[in-house]
C-alpha positions as CSV (number, residue, x, y, z in Angstrom):
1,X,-20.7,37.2,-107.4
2,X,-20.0,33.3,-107.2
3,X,-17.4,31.6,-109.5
4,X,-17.9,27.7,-110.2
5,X,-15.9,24.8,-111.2
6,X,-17.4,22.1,-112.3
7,X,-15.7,18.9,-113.4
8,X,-17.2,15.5,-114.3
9,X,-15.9,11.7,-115.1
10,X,-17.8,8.4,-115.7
11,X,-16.9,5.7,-114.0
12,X,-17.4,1.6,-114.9
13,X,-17.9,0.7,-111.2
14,X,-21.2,0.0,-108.8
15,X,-21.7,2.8,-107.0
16,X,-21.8,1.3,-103.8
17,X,-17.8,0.9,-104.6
18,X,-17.5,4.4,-105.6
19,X,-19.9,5.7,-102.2
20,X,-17.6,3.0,-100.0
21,X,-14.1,5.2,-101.4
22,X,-15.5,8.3,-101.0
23,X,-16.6,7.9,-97.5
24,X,-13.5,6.1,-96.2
25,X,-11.5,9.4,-94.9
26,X,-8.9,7.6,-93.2
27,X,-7.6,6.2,-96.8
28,X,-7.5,9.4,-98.6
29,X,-3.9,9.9,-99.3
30,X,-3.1,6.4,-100.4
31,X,-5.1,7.4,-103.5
32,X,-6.4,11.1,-103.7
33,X,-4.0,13.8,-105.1
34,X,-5.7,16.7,-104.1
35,X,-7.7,15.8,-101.4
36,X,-4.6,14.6,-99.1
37,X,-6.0,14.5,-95.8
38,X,-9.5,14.6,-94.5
39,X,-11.2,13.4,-91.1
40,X,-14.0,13.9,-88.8
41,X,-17.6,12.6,-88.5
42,X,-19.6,12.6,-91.7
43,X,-22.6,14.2,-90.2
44,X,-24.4,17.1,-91.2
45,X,-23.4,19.9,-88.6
46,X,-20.0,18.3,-87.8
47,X,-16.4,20.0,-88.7
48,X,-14.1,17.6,-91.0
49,X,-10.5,18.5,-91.0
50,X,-8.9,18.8,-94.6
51,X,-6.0,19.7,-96.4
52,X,-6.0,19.8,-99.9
53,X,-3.0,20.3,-102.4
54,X,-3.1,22.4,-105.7
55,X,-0.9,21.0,-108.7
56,X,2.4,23.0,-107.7
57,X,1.1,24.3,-104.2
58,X,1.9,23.2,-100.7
59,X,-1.5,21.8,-99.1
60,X,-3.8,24.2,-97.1
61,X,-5.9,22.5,-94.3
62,X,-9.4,24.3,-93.7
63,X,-12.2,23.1,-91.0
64,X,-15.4,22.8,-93.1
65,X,-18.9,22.2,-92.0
66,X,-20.7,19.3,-93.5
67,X,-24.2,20.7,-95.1
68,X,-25.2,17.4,-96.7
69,X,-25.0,13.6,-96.9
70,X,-27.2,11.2,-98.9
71,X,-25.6,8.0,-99.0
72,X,-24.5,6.9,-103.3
73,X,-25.4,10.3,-103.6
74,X,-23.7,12.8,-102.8
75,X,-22.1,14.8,-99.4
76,X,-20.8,18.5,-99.3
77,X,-19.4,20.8,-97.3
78,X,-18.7,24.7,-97.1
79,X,-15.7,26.2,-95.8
80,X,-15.1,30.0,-94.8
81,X,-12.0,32.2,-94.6
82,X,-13.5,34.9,-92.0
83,X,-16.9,35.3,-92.5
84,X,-18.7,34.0,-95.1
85,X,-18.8,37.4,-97.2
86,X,-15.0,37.5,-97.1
87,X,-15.1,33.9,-98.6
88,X,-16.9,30.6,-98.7
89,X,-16.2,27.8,-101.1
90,X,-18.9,25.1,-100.9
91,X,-17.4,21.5,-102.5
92,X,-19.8,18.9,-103.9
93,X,-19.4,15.4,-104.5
94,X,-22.1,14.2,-106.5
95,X,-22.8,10.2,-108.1
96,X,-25.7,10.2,-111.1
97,X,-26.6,7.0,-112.5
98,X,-26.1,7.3,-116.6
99,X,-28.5,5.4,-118.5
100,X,-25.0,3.3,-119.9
101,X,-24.5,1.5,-117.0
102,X,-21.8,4.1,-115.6
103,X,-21.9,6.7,-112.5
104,X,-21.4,10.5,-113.3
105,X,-19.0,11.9,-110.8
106,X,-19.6,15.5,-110.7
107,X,-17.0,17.4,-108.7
108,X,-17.6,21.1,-108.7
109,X,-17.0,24.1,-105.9
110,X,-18.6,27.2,-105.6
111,X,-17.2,30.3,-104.6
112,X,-18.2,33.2,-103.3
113,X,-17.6,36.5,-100.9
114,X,-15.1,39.2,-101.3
115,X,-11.6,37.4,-102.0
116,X,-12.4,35.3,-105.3
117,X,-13.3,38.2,-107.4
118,X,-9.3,38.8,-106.4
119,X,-7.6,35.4,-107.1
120,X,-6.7,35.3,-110.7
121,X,-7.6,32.9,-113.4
122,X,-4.6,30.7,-113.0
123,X,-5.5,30.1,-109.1
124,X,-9.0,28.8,-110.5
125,X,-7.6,26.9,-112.9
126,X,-5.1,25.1,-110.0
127,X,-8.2,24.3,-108.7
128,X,-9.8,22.7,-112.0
129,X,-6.4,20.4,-112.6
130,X,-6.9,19.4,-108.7
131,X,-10.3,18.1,-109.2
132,X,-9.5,16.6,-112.5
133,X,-6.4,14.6,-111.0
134,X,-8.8,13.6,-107.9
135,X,-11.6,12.6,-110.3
136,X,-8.9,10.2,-112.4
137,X,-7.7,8.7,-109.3
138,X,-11.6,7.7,-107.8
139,X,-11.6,6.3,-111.1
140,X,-9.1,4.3,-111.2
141,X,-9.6,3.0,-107.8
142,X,-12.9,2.0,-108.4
143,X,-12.7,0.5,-111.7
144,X,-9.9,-1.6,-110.4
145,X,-11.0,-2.5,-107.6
146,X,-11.0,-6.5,-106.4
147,X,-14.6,-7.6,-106.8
């Protein structure tokens, strides 16, 4: 059994601003609330090193493989507690052209194994105000960038 969150915002920005943001690691916790700490090599196959911090929660650092990269589009990676059937969450960034001019940022996790049919609702929806925050702040940044 998998349980998702999905979360999406437009954004008034090229997306060659928002790609240029998402991809510079190093500059993750002047902006991003959840996301406060993130290196390594974006290359599919490499470990990142992250830490992350729920609204309310001290932050958790995880090693997560990268499983994809297309530049302006999108990059994910999986992370495991154990082996994968005790728990894997797999985190997308996604950008989508809209036909208004705007980029779709869709910001959703999957998990699944053995352990989230055992965290309760209100873990879950931690995780949903954590993407929301992050997903305000890429939009600010962006749309306020200095062109």
């Amino acid at each position: 059994m998998a349980r998702d969150i999905e979360t999406m915002i437009d954004i008034h920005a090229p997306v060659a601003d928002i790609w240029r943001i998402l991809i510079d690691l190093p500059r993750y916790p002047e902006w991003n609330p959840l996301v406060v700490r993130v290196s390594g090599s974006l290359t599919v196959g490499k470990r990142l090193d992250v830490a992350v911090r729920l609204p309310g929660r001290r932050p958790m650092s995880f090693s997560p493989i990268l499983i994809a990269m297309t530049p302006e589009r999108e990059f994910r990676w999986v992370g495991t507690f154990g082996i994968s059937a005790l728990f894997a969450g797999e985190h997308s960034f996604r950008l989508i052209p809209e036909s208004n001019g705007a980029i779709r940022f869709e910001h959703s996790e999957r998990f699944t194994g053995f352990l989230p049919l055992f965290m309760g609702l209100h873990w879950y929806e931690r995780v949903r105000q954590g993407f929301e925050s992050m997903n305000h702040a890429l939009k600010k940044r962006a749309e306020t960038l200095e062109k």
